[in-house]
C-alpha positions in Angstrom: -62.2 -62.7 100.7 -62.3 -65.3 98.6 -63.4 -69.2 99.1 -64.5 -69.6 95.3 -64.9 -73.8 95.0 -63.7 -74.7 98.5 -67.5 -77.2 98.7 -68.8 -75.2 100.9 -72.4 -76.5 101.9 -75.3 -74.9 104.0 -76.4 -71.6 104.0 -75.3 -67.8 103.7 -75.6 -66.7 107.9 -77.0 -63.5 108.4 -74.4 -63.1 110.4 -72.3 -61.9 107.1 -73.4 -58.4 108.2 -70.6 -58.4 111.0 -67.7 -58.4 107.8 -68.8 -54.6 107.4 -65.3 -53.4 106.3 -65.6 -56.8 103.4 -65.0 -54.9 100.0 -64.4 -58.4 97.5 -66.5 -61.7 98.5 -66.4 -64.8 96.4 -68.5 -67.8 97.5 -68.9 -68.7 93.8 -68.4 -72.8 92.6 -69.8 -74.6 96.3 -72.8 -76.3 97.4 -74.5 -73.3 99.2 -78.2 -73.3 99.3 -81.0 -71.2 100.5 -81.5 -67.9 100.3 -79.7 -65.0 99.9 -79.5 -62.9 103.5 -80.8 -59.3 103.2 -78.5 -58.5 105.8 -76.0 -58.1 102.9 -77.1 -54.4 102.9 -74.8 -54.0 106.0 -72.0 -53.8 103.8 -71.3 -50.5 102.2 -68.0 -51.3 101.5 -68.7 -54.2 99.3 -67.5 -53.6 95.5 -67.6 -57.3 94.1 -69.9 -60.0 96.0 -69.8 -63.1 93.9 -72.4 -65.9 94.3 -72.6 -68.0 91.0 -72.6 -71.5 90.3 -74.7 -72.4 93.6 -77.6 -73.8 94.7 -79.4 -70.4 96.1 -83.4 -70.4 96.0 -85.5 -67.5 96.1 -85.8 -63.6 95.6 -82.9 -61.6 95.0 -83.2 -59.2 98.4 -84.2 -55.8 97.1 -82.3 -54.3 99.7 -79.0 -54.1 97.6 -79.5 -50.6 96.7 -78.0 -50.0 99.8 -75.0 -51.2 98.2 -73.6 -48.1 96.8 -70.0 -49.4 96.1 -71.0 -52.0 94.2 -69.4 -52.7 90.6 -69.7 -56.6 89.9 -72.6 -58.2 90.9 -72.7 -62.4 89.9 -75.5 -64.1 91.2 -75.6 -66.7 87.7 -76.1 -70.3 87.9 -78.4 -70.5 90.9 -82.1 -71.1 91.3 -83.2 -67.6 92.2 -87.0 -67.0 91.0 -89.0 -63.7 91.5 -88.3 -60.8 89.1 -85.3 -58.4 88.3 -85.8 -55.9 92.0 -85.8 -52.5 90.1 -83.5 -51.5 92.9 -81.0 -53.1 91.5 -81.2 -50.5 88.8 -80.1 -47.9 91.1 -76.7 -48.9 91.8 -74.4 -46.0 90.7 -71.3 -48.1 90.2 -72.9 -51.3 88.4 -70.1 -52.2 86.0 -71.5 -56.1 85.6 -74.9 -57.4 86.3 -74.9 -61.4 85.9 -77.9 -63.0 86.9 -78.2 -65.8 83.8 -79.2 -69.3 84.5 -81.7 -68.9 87.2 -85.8 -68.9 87.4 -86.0 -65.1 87.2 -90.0 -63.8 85.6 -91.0 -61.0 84.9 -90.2 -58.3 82.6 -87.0 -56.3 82.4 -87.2 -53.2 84.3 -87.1 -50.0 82.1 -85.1 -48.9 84.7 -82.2 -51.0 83.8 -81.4 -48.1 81.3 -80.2 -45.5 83.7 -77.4 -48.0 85.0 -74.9 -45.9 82.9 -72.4 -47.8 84.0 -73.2 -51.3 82.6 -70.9 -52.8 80.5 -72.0 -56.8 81.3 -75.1 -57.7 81.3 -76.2 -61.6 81.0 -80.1 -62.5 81.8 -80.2 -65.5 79.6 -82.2 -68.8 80.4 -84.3 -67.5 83.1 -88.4 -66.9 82.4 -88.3 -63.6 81.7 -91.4 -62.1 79.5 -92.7 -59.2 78.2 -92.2 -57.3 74.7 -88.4 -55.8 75.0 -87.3 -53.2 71.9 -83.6 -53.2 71.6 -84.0 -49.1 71.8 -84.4 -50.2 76.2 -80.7 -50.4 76.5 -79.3 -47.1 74.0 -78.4 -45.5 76.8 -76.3 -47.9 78.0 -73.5 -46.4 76.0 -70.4 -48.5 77.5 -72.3 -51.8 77.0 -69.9 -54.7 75.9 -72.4 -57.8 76.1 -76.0 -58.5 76.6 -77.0 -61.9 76.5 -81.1 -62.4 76.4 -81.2 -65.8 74.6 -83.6 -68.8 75.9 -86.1 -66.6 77.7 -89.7 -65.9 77.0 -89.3 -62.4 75.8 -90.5 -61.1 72.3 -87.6 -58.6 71.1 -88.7 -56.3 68.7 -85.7 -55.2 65.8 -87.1 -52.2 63.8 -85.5 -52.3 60.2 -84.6 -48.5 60.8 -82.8 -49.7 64.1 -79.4 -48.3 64.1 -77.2 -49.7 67.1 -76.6 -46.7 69.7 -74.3 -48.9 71.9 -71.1 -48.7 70.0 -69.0 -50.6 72.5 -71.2 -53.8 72.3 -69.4 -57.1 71.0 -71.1 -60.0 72.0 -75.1 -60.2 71.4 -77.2 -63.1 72.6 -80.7 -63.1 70.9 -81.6 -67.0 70.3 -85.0 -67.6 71.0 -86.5 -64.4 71.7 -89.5 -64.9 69.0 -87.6 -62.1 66.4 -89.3 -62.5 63.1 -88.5 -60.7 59.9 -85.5 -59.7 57.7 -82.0 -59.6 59.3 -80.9 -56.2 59.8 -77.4 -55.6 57.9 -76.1 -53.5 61.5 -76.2 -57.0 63.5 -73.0 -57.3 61.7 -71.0 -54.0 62.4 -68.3 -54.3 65.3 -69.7 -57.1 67.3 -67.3 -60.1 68.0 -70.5 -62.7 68.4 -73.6 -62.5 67.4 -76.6 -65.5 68.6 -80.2 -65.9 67.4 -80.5 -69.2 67.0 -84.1 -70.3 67.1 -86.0 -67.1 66.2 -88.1 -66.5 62.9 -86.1 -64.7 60.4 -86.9 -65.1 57.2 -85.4 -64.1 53.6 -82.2 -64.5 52.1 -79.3 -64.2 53.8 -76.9 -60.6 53.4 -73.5 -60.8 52.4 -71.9 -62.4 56.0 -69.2 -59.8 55.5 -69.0 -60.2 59.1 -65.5 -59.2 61.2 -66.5 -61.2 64.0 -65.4 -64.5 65.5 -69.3 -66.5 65.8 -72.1 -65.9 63.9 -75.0 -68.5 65.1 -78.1 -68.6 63.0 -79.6 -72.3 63.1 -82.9 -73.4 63.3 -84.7 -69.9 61.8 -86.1 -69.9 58.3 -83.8 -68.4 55.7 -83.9 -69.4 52.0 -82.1 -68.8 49.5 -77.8 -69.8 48.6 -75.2 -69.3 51.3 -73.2 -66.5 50.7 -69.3 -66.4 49.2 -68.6 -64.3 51.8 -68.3 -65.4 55.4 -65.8 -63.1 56.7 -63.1 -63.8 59.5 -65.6 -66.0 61.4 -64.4 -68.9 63.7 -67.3 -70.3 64.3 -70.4 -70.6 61.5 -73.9 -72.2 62.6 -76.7 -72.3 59.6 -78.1 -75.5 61.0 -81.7 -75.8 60.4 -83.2 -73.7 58.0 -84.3 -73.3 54.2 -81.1 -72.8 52.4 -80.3 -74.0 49.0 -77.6 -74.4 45.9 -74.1 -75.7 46.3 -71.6 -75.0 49.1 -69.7 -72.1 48.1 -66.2 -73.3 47.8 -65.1 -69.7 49.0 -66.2 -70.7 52.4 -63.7 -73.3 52.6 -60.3 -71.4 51.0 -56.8 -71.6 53.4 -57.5 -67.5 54.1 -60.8 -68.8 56.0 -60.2 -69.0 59.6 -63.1 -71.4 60.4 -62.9 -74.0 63.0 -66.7 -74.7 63.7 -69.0 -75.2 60.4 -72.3 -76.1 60.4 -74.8 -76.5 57.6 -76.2 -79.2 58.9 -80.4 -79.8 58.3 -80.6 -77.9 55.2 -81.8 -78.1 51.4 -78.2 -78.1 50.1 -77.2 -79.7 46.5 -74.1 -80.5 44.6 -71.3 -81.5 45.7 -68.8 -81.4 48.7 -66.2 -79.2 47.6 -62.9 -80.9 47.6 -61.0 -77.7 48.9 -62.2 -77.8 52.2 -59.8 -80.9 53.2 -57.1 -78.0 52.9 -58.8 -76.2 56.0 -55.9 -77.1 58.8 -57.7 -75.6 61.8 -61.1 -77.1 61.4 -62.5 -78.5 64.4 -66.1 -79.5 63.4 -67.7 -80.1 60.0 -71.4 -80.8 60.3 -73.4 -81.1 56.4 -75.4 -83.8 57.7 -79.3 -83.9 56.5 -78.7 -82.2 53.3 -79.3 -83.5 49.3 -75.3 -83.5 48.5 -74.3 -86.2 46.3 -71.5 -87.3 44.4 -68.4 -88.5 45.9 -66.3 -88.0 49.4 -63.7 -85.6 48.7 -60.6 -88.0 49.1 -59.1 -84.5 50.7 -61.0 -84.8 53.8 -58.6 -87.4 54.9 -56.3 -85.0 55.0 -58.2 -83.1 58.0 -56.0 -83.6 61.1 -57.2 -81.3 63.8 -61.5 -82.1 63.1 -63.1 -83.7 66.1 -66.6 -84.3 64.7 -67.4 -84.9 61.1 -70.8 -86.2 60.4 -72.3 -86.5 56.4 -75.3 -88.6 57.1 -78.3 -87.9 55.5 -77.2 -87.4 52.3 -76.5 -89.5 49.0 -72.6 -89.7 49.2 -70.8 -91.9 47.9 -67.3 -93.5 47.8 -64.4 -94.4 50.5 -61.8 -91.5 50.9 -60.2 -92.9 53.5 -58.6 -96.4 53.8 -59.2 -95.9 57.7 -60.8 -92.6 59.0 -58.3 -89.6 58.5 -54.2 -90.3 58.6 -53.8 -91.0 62.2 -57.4 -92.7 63.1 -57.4 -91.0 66.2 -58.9 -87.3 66.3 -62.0 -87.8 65.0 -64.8 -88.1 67.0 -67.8 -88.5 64.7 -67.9 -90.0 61.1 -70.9 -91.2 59.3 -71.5 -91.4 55.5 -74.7 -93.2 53.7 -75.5 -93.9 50.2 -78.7 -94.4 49.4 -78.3 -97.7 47.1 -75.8 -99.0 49.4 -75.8 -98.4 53.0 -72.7 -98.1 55.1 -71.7 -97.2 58.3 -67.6 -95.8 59.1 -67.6 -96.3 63.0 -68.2 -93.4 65.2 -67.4 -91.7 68.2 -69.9 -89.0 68.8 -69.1 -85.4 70.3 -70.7 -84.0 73.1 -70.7 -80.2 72.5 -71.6 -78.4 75.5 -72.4 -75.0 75.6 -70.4 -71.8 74.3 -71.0 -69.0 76.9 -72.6 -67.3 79.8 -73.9 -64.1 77.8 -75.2 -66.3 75.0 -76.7 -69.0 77.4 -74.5 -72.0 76.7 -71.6 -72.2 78.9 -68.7 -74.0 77.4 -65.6 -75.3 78.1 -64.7 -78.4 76.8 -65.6 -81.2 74.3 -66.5 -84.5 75.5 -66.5 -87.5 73.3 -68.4 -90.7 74.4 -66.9 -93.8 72.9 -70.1 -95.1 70.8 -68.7 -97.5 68.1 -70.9 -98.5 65.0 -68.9 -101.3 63.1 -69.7 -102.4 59.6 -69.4 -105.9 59.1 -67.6 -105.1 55.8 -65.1 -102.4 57.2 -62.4 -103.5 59.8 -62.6 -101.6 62.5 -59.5 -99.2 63.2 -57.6 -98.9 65.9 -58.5 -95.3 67.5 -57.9 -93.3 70.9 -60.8 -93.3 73.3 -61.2 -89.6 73.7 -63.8 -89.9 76.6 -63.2 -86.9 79.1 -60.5 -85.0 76.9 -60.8 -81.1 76.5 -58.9 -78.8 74.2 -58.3 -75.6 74.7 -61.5 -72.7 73.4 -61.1 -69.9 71.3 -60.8 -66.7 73.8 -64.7 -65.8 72.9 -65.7 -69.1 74.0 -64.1 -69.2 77.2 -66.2 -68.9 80.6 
């Protein structure tokens, strides 16, 4: 049964228990509030009960062990508080375990490692605490994606640690207090890789990486970026240490990047004129840096970017008579030279979120209609992109 975004308000009746033969339920995307009835333990039949992207308050009932059948349970998106029941850990069939986005404490229960089944597994941006080693979910050995980011926890990565999950592709770690070198094996066969706001340290490895996303901002890296990035989509070193020029390898026609972000760093030279050649590019962030010299006059040639912001720098020079060919697609542009101020106008990007397992959620991007004008610069005519989405990459899809 399903009556996924149908605004359905009130509560869950206890009465639910009378559906006893109910093997799919989907109440996920209304206005339902309250708790969650413990009477759902009536229903043995029940293999997929989905509940996200509600308003539900309070424990998760501890009586659904009783529900033996079970293989998806979504319970994301809510306000549920309390901890992880460990009797959710002894569900036989548990293929998918989503409780991210909720007010969940606690520590993760050992347990969770005997759910053999597991292949899902998002917990992110509850309150969850305790000291976690990576070696707690080994046995999980059909494990696709585990997404831990903006909790409380304290993972510990051993430099030893070799990966025993071999089925894991997506890996959500941002803000889980990790400090020290980055292991080389976060790179070996997953798809994306998060952990953003932790303490690493140390030069960066070669980003050989055959991946899609690879998000490292706000940690402490040094050092140059390396020449070689990989097949990655999506590139975040925002906010750290890094220094040297912007290899001009990341930018060649071979690289598939849409999203790149070197925003907030320590980076010198100049910008290199071969990235205007990048066709797909979708964002270009190298704002807060020390790049100087002048605009590549290539950049005009970016068609598909939505946000491009250069502030913070000592640029220089116009490269575009009006912003880009068509004056329409971008969404942020903002260049300063030091001994002479100046301001293109701007529309600036809203970005939210990227997904469930990694703790941002996207879908589309949103553009609010924030106009700077220079009293020297005529202001261009451009398409209002408030509201507009574009189609995600698969991995970024909800």
């Amino acid at each position: 049964m399903s009556l996924a975004y149908c605004n359905i308000g009130g509560v869950i009746s206890p009465d639910i228990a009378n559906f006893s033969k109910l093997q799919t339920l989907s109440l996920l995307g209304n206005n339902l509030h309250g708790g969650i009835p413990s009477s759902f333990d009536s229903l043995s039949s029940l293999a997929t009960l989905y509940l996200s992207d509600n308003n539900l308050e309070g424990n998760i009932p501890s009586s659904f062990h009783n529900l033996s059948s079970l293989v998806i349970l979504d319970l994301g998106n809510n306000r549920l508080t309390g901890q992880i029941p460990p009797s959710l850990c002894q569900l036989p069939a548990l293929v998918e375990l989503w409780l991210y986005h909720n007010q969940l404490s606690g520590t993760i229960p050992d347990s969770i490692s005997k759910l053999a089944s597991l292949q899902r597994l998002p917990l992110s941006s509850n309150r969850l605490t305790g000291n976690v080693s990576l070696q707690l979910f080994d046995n999980l050995t059909r494990l696709q994606e585990l997404g831990l980011s903006g909790n409380r926890l304290h993972i510990n990565i051993s430099p030893s640690w070799v990966p025993q999950f071999s089925n894991l592709k997506f890996i959500g770690l941002g803000f889980c207090n990790i400090k020290g070198s980055l292991p080389r094996e976060v790179f070996h066969g997953f798809l994306v890789v998060d952990l953003h706001a932790n303490r690493f340290y140390d030069t960066l490895p070669d980003l050989d990486f055959d991946g899609d996303m690879l998000v490292l901002l706000d940690n402490e890296f040094n050092g140059s970026i390396p020449a070689t990035i990989g097949t990655l989509s999506y590139l975040s070193l925002s906010g750290n240490n890094l220094t040297g020029e912007i290899p001009s390898s990341t930018c060649t026609d071979s690289s598939g990047l849409m999203i790149l972000d070197l925003s907030k760093n320590k980076l010198t030279g100049m910008i290199p004129s071969n990235i205007g050649r990048r066709s797909n590019l979708l964002v270009l962030q190298l704002a807060q840096n020390v790049l100087e010299g002048k605009i590549p006059e290539e950049l005009g040639n970016l068609q598909t970017v939505y946000t491009l912001n250069l502030e913070g720098n000592r640029l220089g020079g116009t490269p575009w008579k009006r912003p880009f060919a068509t004056g329409k697609r971008v969404s942020a542009v903002e260049t300063r030279n030091d001994s002479s101020p100046s301001r293109f106008w701007q529309l600036r990007l809203q970005i939210v979120g990227l997904s469930k397992y990694l703790s941002w959620e996207i879908i589309d991007l949103k553009v609010l209609d924030q106009v700077k004008e220079d009293e020297n610069i005529v202001q261009p005519e451009y398409e209002t992109l408030k509201d507009r989405s574009i189609q995600a990459p698969y991995w970024l899809e909800p």
